[in-house]
C-alpha positions in Angstrom: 0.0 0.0 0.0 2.7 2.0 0.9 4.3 1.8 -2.2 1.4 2.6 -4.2 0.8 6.2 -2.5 4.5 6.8 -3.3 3.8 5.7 -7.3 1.1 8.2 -7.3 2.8 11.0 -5.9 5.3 10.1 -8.8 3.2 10.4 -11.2 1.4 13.7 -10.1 4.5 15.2 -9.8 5.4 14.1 -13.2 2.3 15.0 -15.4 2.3 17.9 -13.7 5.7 19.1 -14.9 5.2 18.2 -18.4 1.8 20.1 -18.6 2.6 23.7 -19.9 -0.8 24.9 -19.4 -3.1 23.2 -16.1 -5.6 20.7 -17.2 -9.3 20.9 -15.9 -10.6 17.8 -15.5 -14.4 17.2 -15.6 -16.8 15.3 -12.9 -18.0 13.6 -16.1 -14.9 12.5 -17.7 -16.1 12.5 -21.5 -16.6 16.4 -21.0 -12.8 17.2 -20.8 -12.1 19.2 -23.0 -8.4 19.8 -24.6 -8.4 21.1 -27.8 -7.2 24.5 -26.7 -3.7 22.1 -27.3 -4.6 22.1 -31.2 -2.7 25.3 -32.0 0.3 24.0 -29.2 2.8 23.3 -31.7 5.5 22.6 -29.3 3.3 19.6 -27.1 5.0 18.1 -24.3 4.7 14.2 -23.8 1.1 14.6 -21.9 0.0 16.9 -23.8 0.4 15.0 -27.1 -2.0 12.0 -25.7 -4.6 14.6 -24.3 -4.8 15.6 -28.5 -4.1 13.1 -31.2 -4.6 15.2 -34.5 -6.6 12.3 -36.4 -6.0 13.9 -39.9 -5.7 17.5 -41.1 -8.8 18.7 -40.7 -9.1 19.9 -37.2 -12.4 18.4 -36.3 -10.6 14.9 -36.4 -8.9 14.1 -33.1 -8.6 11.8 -30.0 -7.9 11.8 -26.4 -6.9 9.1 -23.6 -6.9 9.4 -19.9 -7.4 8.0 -16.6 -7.5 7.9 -12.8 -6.4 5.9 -10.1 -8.0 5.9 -6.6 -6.9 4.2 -3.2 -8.8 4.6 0.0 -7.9 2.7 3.6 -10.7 2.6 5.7 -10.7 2.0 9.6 -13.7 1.3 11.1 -15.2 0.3 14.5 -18.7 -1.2 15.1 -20.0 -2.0 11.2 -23.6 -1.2 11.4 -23.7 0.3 14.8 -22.2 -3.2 16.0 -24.3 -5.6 14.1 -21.9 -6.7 11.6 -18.6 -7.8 12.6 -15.5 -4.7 12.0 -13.0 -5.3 9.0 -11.0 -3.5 10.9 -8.9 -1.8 7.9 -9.1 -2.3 4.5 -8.1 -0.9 1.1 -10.2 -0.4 -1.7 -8.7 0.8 -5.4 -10.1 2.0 -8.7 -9.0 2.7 -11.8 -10.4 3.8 -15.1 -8.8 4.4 -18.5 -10.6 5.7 -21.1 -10.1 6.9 -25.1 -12.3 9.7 -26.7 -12.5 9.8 -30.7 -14.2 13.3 -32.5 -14.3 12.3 -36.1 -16.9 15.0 -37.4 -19.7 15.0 -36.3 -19.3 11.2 -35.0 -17.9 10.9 -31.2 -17.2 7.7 -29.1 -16.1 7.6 -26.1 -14.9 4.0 -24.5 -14.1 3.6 -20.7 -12.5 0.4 -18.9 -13.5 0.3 -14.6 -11.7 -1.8 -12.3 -12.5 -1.9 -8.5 -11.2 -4.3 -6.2 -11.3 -4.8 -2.1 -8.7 -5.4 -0.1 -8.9 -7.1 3.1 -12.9 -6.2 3.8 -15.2 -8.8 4.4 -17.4 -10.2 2.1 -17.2 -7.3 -0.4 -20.3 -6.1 -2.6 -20.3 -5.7 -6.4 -20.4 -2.1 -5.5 -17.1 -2.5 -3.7 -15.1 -5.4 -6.1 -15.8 -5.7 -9.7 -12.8 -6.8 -11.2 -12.5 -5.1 -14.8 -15.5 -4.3 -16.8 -16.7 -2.3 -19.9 -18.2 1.0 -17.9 -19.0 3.2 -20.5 -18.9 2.7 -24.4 -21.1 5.1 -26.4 -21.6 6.7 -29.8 -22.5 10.9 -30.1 -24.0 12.4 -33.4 -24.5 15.7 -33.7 -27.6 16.8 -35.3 -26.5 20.7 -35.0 -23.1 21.7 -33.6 -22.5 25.5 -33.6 -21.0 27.9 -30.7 -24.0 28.4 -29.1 -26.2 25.4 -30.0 -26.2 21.3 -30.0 -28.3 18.9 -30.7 -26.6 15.7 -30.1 -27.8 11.8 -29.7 -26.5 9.4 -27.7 -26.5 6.1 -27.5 -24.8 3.2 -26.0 -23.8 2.9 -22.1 -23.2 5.8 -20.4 -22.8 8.1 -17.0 -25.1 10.5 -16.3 -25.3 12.9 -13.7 -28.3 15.7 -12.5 -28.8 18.8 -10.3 -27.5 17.9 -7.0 -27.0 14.3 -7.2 -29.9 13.7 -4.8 -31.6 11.6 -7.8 -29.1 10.9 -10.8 -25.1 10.3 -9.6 -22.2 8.8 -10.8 -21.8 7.1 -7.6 -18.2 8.6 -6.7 -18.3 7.8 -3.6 -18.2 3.9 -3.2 -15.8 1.7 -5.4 -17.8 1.0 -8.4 -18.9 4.3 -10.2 -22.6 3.7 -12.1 -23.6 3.5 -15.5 -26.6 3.3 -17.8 -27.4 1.4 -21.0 -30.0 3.5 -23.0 -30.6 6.6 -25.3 -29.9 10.1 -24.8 -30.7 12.9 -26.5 -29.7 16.3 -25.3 -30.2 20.0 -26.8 -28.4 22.9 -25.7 -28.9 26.7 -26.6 -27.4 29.8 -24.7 -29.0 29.7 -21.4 -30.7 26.3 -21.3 -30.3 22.6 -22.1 -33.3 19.9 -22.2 -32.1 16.0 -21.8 -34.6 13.0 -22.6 -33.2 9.8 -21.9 -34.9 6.1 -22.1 -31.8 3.7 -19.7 -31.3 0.4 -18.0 -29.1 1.1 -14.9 -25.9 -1.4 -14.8 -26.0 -3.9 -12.1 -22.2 -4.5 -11.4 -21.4 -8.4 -10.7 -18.1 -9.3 -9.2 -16.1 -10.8 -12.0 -14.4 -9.9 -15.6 -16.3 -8.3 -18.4 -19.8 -9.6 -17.2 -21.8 -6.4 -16.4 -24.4 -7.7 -18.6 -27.7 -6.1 -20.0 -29.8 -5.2 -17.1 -33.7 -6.2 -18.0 -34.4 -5.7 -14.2 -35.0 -2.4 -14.1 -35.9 0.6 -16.5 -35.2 4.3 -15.6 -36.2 7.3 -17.7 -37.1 10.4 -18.1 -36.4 14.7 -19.0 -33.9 17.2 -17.5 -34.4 21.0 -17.9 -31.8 23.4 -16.6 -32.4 27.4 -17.1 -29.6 29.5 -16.4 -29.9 33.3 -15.5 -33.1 33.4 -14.8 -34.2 36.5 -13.1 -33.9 36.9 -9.0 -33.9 33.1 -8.8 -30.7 32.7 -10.9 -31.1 29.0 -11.8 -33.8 26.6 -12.5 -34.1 23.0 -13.1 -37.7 21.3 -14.0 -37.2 17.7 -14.0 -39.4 14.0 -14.8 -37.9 10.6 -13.8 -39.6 7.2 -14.3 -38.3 4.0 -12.3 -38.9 0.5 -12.8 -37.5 -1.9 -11.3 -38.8 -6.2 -11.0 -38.3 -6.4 -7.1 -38.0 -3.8 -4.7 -38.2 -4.1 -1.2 -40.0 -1.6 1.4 -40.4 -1.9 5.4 -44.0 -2.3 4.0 -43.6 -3.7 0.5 -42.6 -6.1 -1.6 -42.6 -6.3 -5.4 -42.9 -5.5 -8.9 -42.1 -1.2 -8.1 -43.8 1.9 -11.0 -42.7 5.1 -9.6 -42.9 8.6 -11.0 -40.7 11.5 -9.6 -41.2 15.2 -10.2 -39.6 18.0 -9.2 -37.9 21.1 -9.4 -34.4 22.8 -7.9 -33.9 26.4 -7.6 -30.0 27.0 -7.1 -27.3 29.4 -7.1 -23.8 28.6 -6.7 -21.1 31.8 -7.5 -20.6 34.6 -5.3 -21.0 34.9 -1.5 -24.1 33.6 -0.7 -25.5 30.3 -2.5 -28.2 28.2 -2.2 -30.1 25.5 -3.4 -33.6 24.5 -2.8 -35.4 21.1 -3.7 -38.8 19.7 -4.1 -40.0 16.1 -5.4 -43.3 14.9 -5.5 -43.2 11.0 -6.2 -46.2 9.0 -7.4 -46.8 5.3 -8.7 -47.7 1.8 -7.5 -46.0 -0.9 -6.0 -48.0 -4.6 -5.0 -51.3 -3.2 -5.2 -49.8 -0.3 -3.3 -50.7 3.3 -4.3 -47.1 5.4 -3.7 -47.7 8.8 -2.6 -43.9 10.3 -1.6 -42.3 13.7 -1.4 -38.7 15.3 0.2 -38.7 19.1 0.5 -34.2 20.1 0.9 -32.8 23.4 1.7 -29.2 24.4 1.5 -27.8 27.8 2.3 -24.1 29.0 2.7 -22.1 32.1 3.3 -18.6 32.8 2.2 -16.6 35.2 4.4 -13.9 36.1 2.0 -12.4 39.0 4.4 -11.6 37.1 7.1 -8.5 35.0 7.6 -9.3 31.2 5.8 -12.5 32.4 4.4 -14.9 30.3 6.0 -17.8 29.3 4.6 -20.9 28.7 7.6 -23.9 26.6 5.7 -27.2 24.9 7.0 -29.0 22.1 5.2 -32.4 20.7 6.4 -34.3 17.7 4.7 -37.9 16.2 5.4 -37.8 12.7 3.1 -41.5 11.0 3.7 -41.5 7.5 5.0 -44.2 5.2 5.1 -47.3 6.7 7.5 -49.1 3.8 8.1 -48.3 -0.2 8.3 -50.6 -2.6 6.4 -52.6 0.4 4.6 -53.3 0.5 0.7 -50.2 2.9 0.6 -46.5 3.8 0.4 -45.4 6.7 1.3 -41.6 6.0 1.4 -39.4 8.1 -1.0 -37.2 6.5 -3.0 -33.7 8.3 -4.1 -33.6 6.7 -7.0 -30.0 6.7 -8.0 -28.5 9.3 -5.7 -24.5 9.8 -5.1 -23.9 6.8 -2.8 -21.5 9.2 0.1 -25.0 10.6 0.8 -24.6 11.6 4.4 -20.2 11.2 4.8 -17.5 8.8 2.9 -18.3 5.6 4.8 -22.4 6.0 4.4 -24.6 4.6 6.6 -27.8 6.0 6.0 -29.8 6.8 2.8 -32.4 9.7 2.0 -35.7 8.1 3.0 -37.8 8.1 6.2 -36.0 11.1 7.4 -35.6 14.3 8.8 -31.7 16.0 8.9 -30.5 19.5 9.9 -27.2 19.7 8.7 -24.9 22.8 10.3 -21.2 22.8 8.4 -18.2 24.9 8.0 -15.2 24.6 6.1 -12.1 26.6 5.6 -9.2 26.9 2.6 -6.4 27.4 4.9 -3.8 27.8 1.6 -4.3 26.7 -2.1 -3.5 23.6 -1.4 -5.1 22.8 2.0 -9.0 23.1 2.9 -10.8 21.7 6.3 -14.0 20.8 6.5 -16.7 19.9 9.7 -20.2 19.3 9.8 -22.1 18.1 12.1 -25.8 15.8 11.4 -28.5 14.9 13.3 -31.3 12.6 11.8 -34.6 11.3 13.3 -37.5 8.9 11.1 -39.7 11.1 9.6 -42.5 8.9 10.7 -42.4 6.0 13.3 -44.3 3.2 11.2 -41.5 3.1 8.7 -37.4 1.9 9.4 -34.4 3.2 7.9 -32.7 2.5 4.8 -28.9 2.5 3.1 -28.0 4.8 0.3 -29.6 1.5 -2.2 -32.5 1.4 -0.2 -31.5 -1.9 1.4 -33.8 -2.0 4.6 -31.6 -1.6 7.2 -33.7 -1.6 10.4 -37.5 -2.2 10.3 -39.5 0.3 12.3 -42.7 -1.4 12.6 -41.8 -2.5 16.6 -40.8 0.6 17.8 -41.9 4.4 18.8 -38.5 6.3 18.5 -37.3 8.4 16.7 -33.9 9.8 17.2 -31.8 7.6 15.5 -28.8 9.9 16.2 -26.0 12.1 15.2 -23.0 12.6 13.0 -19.6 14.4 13.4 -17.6 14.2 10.4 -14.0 16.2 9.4 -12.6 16.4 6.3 -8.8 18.0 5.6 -7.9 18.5 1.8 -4.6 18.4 0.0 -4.3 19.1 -3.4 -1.1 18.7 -5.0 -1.6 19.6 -8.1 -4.6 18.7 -10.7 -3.5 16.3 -11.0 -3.2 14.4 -8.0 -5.1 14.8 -4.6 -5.4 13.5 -0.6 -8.1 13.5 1.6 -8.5 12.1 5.4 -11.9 12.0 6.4 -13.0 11.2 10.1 -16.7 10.1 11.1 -18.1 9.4 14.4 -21.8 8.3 14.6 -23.7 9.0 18.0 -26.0 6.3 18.0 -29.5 7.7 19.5 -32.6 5.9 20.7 -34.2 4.3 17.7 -31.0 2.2 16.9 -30.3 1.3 20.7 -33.8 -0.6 20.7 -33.4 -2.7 17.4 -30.0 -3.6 17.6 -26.8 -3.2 19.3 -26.7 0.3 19.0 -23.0 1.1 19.5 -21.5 4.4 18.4 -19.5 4.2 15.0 -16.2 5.5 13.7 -14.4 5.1 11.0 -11.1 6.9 9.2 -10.4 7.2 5.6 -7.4 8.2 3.5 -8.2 8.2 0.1 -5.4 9.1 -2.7 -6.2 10.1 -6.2 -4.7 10.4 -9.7 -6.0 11.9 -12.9 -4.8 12.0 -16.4 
């Protein structure tokens, strides 16, 4: 392990020094973009593999890259001391991938490996040993400098608003994908998405991510940029099927509807970003009737020393109000970032309600500190609590509490360069009342140092 961190602090030190110009690397890889190195005559080594002239006409090009990630984890009581501890153990990803623009043709093909080190009976989620993540073809209907019209198809990451719905998963080992049909429009202020999918479901193995006829997801994205007094705008639909899902109160074949809208602002002192989803359907001869109402709000003090930024975020996400009824009223997230609530995440956004105080610091260019603090209790007492994949963690149907407790979590930031970053996260997880009466209810902790590369 040891050796590893020291390969990567090689390596960023390397690409760093042969970039003449600092690369910006995307959230969604296959929206680098380097052809601002077209008219660099004199390339250095990296920058000669972040272009590939592909002809003479300057529309004709390629692009490889990458990224490594390690992360140690430490932890002490798994699931509140239900599970027993892995103690330590090291998880790793890494992704290579090769863009070709010929025209108004684009693919874009990306290999994933994850693998788990020394932790116990690891998920697909956490090991999936190398796989085809994303492999998709772009045509471009209209392409001018203010305009696009562009299809997609072909197995692909996608990525909305705030992540609450539609994530990459970052967080855990095994980012997600989709297999489906995009089609996206842009124009100065605004882009509209409509996209027909089948989420991946990673297996544990070697180029066996097969088709997924489990479960359909689908739906329209609007964004509206500078919109008056609001700023931004995002009107949204999302449709979810899946074969099997389970509920504290429901089991089966699952139909659900979201809608919702996000008004947001994220430049300048003050930002904000306010949520709303109203989620409809049927599950097992169940009606579904679910809705979250999120606030965010922070302040940046750039005149005083570290310029701390103070936020608050609250959250109400329904869960189910009565046991037995002809309804559901538990919100389902869908397909939300899986480090919902921390790095190591224990809880997922249904059947709660959070307030959220944080604050966090850039104490140099390189180095930025982070604390927030959570405190959660069930939104309603007829329902239990769920993971980030809504697995049912702890049924509430035998108990009255509430408070299932609070969180305490640090973060301290180095970057390096762009290329190549460090983060040591802390959590410790108060257990409250709820979890002392269904299971073991010890406090949780857990450490992570997590080490990352880009190319």
């Amino acid at each position: 392990m040891k050796n590893t961190f020291f390969l990567l602090l090689l390596l960023g030190i390397l690409f760093s020094a042969n970039a003449q110009q600092k690369p910006v690397f995307q959230k969604l890889r296959y929206e680098d973009d380097f052809t601002y190195l077209k008219a660099d005559s004199t390339k250095t080594f990296y920058e000669r593999i972040k272009y590939i002239p592909l002809g003479k006409n300057d529309k004709y090009y390629a692009s490889i890259g990458g990224e490594a990630r390690l992360q140690y984890t430490y932890t002490v009581n798994n699931k509140w001391g239900d599970e027993s501890d892995d103690d330590g153990y090291l998880l790793s990803r890494y992704l290579l991938h090769a863009n070709v623009q010929l025209g108004v043709f684009r693919t874009f093909f990306q290999l994933q490996s994850s693998l788990a080190n020394g932790k116990t009976d690891p998920s697909p989620v956490d090991e999936n040993q190398l796989d085809i993540h994303q492999a998709f073809l772009d045509i471009d209907f209209i392409r001018k400098e203010n305009e696009q019209l562009t299809l997609r198809s072909g197995r692909q990451e996608m990525s909305y608003g705030s992540q609450r719905l539609v994530a990459v998963r970052e967080g855990p080992n095994s980012r997600l994908a989709f297999d489906g049909l995009k089609l996206f429009y842009k124009k100065k202020n605004w882009q509209s998405d409509v996209f027909f999918t089948h989420p991946i479901a990673n297996k544990q193995g070697t180029f066996n991510d097969s088709f997924n006829e489990n479960a359909k997801f689908w739906g329209s994205y609007t964004v509206i940029h500078k919109v008056p007094f609001i700023q931004n705008i995002d009107l949204y639909y999302l449709g979810l099927w899946k074969s099997r899902a389970v509920f504290d109160d429901a089991v089966g074949a699952e139909n659900r509807q979201s809608i919702g809208t996000r008004i947001w602002k994220n430049k300048g002192n003050w930002k904000y970003d306010f949520e709303g989803v109203y989620q409809f359907g049927n599950i097992n001869q169940k009606t579904i009737s679910a809705w979250t109402i999120s606030s965010f709000a922070c302040y940046t003090f750039e005149n005083i020393k570290y310029t701390p930024e103070i936020g608050l975020k609250t959250e109400i996400i329904s869960g189910d109000k009565n046991s037995g009824d002809g309804y559901l009223q538990t919100f389902n997230p869908l397909y939300p970032r899986g480090a919902y609530f921390g790095l190591v995440a224990l809880i997922g956004p249904s059947n709660l309600v959070d307030v959220h105080p944080s604050i966090n610091f850039s104490l140099s260019e390189k180095w930025g500190l982070g604390i927030d603090y959570d405190i959660f209790w069930r939104q309603t007492i007829s329902d239990g609590i769920y993971a980030p994949n809504m697995q049912l963690l702890y049924s509430g149907k035998d108990t009255t509490e509430r408070f299932i407790g609070s969180q305490l979590i640090s973060n301290l930031n180095y970057d390096l360069n762009n290329h190549l970053g460090f983060t040591l996260e802390t959590g410790w997880f108060n257990a409250g009342s709820f979890l002392k009466e269904v299971g073991s209810g010890k406090d949780y902790f857990y450490a992570a140092l997590t080490a990352q590369f880009k190319f």
